[in-house]
C-alpha positions as CSV (number, residue, x, y, z in Angstrom):
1,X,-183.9,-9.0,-5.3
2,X,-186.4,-7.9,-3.2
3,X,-190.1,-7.6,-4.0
4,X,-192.9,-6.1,-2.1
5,X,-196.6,-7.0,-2.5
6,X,-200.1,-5.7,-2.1
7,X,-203.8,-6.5,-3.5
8,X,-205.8,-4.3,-4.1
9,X,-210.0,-5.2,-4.2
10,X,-210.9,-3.2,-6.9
11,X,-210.0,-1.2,-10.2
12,X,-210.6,2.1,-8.1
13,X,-207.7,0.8,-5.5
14,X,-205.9,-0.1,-8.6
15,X,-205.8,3.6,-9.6
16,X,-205.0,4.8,-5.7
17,X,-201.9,3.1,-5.2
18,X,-200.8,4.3,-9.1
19,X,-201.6,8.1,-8.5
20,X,-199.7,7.3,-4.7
21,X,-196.6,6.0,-6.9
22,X,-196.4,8.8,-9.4
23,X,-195.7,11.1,-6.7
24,X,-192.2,9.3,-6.2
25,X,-191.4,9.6,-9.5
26,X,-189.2,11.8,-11.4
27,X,-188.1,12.7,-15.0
28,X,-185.9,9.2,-16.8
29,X,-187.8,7.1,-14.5
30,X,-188.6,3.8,-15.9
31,X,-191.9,1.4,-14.8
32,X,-192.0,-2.1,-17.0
33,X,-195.4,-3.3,-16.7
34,X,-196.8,-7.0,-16.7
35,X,-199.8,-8.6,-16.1
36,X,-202.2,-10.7,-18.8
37,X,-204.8,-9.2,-20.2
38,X,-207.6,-7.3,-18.6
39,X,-205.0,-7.5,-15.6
40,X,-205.2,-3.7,-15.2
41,X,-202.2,-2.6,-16.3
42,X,-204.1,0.3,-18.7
43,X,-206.2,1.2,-15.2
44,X,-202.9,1.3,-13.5
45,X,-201.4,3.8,-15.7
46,X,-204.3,5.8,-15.6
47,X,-203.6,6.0,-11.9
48,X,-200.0,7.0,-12.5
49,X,-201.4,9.6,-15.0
50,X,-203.7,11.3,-12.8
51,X,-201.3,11.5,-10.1
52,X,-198.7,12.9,-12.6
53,X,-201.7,15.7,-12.6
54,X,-202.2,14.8,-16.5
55,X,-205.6,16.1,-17.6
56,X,-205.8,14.3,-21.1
57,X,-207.9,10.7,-21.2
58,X,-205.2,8.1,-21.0
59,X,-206.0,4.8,-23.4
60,X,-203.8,2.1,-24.4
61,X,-201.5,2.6,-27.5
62,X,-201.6,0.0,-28.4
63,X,-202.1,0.6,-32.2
64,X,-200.1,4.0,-32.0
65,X,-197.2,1.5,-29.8
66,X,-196.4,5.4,-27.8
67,X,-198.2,8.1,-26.1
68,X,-197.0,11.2,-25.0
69,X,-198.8,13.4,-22.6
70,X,-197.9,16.2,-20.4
71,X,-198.7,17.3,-16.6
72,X,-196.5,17.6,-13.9
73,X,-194.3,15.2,-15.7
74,X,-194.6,14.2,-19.0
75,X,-195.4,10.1,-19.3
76,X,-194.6,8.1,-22.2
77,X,-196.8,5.2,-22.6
78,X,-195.6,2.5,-24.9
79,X,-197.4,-0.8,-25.4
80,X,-194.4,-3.2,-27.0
81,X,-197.2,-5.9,-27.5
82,X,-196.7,-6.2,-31.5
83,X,-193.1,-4.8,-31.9
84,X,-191.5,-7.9,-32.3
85,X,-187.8,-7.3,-33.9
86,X,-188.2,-3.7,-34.8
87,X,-187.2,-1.4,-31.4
88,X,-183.8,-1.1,-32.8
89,X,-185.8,1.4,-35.2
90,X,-187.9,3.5,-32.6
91,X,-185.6,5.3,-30.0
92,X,-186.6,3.5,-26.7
93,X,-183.3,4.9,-25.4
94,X,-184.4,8.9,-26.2
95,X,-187.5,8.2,-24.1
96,X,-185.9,6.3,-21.0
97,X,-183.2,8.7,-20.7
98,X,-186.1,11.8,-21.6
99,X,-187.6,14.6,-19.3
100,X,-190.5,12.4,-18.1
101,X,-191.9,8.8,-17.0
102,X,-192.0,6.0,-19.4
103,X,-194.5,3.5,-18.6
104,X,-193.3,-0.1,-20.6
105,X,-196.2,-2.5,-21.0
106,X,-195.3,-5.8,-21.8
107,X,-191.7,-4.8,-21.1
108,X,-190.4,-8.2,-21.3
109,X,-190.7,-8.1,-25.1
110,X,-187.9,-5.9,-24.9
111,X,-186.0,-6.4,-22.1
112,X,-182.8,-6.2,-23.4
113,X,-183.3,-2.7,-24.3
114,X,-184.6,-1.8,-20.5
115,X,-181.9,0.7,-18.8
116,X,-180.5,-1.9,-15.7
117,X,-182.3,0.3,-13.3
118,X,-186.3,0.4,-13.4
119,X,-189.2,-0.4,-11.2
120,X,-191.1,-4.1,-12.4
121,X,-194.3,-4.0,-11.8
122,X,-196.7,-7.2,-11.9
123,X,-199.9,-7.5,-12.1
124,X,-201.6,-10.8,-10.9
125,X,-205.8,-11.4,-11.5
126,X,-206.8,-12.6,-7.8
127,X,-210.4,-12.9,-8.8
128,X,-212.8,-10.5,-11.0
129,X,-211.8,-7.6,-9.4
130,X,-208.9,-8.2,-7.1
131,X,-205.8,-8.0,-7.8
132,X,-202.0,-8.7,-6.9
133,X,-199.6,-6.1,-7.5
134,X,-195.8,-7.3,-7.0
135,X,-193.1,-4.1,-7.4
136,X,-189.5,-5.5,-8.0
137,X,-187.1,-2.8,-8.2
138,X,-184.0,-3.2,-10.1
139,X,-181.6,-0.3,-8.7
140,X,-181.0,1.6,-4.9
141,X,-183.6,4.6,-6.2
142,X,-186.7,2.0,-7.0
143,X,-185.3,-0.3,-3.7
144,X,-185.8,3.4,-1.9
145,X,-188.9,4.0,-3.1
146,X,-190.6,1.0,-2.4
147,X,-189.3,0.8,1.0
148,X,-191.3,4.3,1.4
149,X,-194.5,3.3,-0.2
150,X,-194.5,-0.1,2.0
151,X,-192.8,1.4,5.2
């Protein structure tokens, strides 16, 4: 599988290269996101949020586990931090197969419940403010996209 790479030097190129993204996207499209914490991954969705012209102050859910909010697309943010054993219970499916962009952090928690076709994205802490962002698409349409953003 095929990865493609870039760092960006601060949180505000973070958000660039998100908002850049979102306007590949469309509705069932899937976006696993990694990196440890303070990595950026809440900074990077906030990118993807205001390029999915979303108006509302994206946070992390990560008490509430899913977001919902609407612009061009609607995005579903879920943070699957504390979910443990119990997705079986929440309908990960309705969402991945919905009308809008699901954004999966720590998407490794529940990988097995991950359509076979999304776009991985890693977040790597270079120093205080740079960072590595590695995009590993799993499927032709995420291989296609990324082939766009870093032709």
């Amino acid at each position: 599988m095929k990865q493609f790479e870039l760092d960006t030097m601060n949180s505000n190129e973070t958000d660039q290269f998100a908002a850049m993204l979102a306007g590949f996207l469309k509705p069932g499209d899937v976006i696993a996101l990694e990196g440890d914490l303070g990595a950026g991954k809440t900074t990077f969705t906030k990118g993807l949020a205001r390029g999915l012209e979303i108006k509302k102050t994206v946070n992390s859910p990560t008490f509430t586990i899913i977001k919902e909010y609407n612009g061009r697309l609607p995005l579903y943010h879920m943070d699957v931090y504390r979910v443990a054993d119990s997705y079986e219970d929440l309908g990960f499916d309705e969402y991945f197969e919905g009308d809008g962009v699901t954004v999966v952090e720590w998407a490794h928690l529940i990988e097995e419940q991950l359509p076979s076709e999304h776009l991985a994205i890693f977040l790597y802490h270079e120093d205080e403010e740079k960072r590595k962002i590695v995009l590993m698409p799993k499927g032709k349409r995420y291989e296609q996209i990324c082939k766009e953003i870093f032709s």
